[in-house]
C-alpha positions in Angstrom: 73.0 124.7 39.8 71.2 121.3 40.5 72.3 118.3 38.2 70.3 115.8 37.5 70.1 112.2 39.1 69.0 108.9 37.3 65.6 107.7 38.0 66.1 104.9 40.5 64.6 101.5 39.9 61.5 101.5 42.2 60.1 104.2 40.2 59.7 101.9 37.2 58.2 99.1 39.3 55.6 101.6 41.3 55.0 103.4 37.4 54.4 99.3 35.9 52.3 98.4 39.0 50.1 101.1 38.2 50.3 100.7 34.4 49.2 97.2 35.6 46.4 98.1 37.5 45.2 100.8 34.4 45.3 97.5 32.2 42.9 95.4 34.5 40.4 98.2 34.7 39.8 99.0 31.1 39.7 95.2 30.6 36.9 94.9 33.1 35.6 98.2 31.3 36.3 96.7 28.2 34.1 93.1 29.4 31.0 95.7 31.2 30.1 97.6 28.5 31.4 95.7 25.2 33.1 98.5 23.2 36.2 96.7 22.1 39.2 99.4 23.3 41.6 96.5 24.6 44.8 95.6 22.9 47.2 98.0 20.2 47.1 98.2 16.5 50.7 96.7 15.1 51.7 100.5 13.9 51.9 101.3 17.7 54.0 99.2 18.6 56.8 100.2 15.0 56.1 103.9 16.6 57.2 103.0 20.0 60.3 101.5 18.9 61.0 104.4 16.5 60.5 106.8 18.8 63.0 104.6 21.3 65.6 104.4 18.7 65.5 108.3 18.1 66.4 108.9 21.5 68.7 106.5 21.7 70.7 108.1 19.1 70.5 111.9 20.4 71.6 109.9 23.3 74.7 108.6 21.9 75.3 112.1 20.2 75.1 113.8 23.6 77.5 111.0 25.2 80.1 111.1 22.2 80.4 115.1 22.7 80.5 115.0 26.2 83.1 111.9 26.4 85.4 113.6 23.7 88.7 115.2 24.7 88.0 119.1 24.4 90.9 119.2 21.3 89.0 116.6 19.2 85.8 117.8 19.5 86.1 120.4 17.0 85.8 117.3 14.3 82.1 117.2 16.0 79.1 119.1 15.5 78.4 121.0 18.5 76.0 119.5 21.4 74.3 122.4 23.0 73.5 122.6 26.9 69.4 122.8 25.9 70.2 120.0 23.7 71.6 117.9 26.0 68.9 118.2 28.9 66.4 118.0 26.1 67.8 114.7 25.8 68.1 113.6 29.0 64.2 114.7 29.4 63.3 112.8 26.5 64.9 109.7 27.4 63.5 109.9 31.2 59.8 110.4 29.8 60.7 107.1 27.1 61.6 105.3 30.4 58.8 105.6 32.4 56.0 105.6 29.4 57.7 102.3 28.4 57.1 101.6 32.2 53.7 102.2 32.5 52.9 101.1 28.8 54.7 98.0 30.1 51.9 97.5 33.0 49.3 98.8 31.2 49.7 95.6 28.0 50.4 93.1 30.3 47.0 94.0 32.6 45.3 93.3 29.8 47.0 90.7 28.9 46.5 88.6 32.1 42.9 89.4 32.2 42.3 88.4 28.9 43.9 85.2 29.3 40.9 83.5 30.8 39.1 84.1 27.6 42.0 82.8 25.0 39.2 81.1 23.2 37.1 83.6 21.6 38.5 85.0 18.8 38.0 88.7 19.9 40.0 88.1 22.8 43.0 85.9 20.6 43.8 89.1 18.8 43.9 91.2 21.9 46.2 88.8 23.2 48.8 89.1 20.4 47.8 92.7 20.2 48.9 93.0 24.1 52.1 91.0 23.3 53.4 92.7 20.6 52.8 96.3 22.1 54.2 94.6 25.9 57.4 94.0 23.7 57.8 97.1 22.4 57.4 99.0 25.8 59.8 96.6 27.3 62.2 97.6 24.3 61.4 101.5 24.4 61.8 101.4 28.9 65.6 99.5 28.4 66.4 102.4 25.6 64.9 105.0 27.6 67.2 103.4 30.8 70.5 103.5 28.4 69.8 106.9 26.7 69.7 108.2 30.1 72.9 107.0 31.3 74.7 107.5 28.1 73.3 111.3 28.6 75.4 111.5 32.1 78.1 114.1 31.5 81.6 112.8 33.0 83.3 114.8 36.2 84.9 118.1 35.0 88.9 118.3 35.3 88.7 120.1 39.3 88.7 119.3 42.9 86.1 117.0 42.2 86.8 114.9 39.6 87.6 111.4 41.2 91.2 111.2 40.2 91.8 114.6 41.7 90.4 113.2 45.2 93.1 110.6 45.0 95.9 113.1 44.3 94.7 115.4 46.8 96.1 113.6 50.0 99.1 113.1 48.6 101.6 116.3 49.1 102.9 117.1 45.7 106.2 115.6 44.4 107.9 119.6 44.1 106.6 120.2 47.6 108.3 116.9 48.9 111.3 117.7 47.4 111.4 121.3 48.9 110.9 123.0 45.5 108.7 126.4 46.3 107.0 128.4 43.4 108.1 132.2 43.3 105.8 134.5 41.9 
């Protein structure tokens, strides 16, 4: 069975860089042929942060069952294996789409800045801001969902404090206690 590993940092740089560079060419798109598709409407932006602080909270449903002695967990409702990666997917995709979205606003936005004057180009600015915020917000959920999504060690020869214990002989053994079967 392979487990999964947390997206490592450079990912979200390479993923903003090229959000970045999608930005710059549909502003120069945008400046060639005068069709006016730079910039968000506000209710994209209260989306994006919705949809961040829904995952977030299956998040912190999966990390509450999984962080819960086995005994108290019947007070819970029950966290499902499917659920749980379902999770973990959905907070990895809200990561890097908040990555890329991230790029992709703040292109625009430094391309736009040279024009600040018109009026067309004000609103795309605080359009740009607005939505740059809000895929800064959704990235930094997606980042915590996915840790709080990490299950801990199981109780066996791996668990960390098992590793500790292991190269220590046991104290019945020291003692010259033997187990009969």
């Amino acid at each position: 069975m392979r487990s999964a590993h947390r997206i490592p940092w450079w990912v979200y740089l390479v993923a903003a860089i090229i959000g970045f560079v999608g930005g710059i060419l549909l502003q120069k798109f945008d400046e060639f042929f005068a069709v006016g598709v730079l910039g968000a409407p506000w209710f994209v932006a209260i989306i994006m942060v919705a949809l961040g602080i829904v995952v977030i909270c299956l998040a912190w449903q999966v990390h509450r069952y999984t962080t819960t002695e086995p005994r108290k967990r019947i007070e819970l409702k029950t966290i499902s294996p499917e659920r749980a990666v379902n999770t973990l997917v959905l907070a990895k995709a809200l990561a890097l789409a908040g990555a890329i979205l991230l790029g992709w606003y703040c292109g625009q936005l430094v391309m736009c800045l040279g024009h600040a004057e018109a009026e067309y180009y004000k609103r795309v600015l605080f359009e740009c801001i607005i939505a740059g915020s809000a895929a800064l917000i959704d990235m930094v959920l997606g980042i915590i969902s996915e840790r709080l999504c990490e299950i801990p060690p199981a109780e066996g020869p791996e668990h960390p404090q098992m590793s500790k214990h292991s190269h220590r002989p046991s104290m019945r053994a020291e003692q010259g206690h033997h187990c009969s079967a």
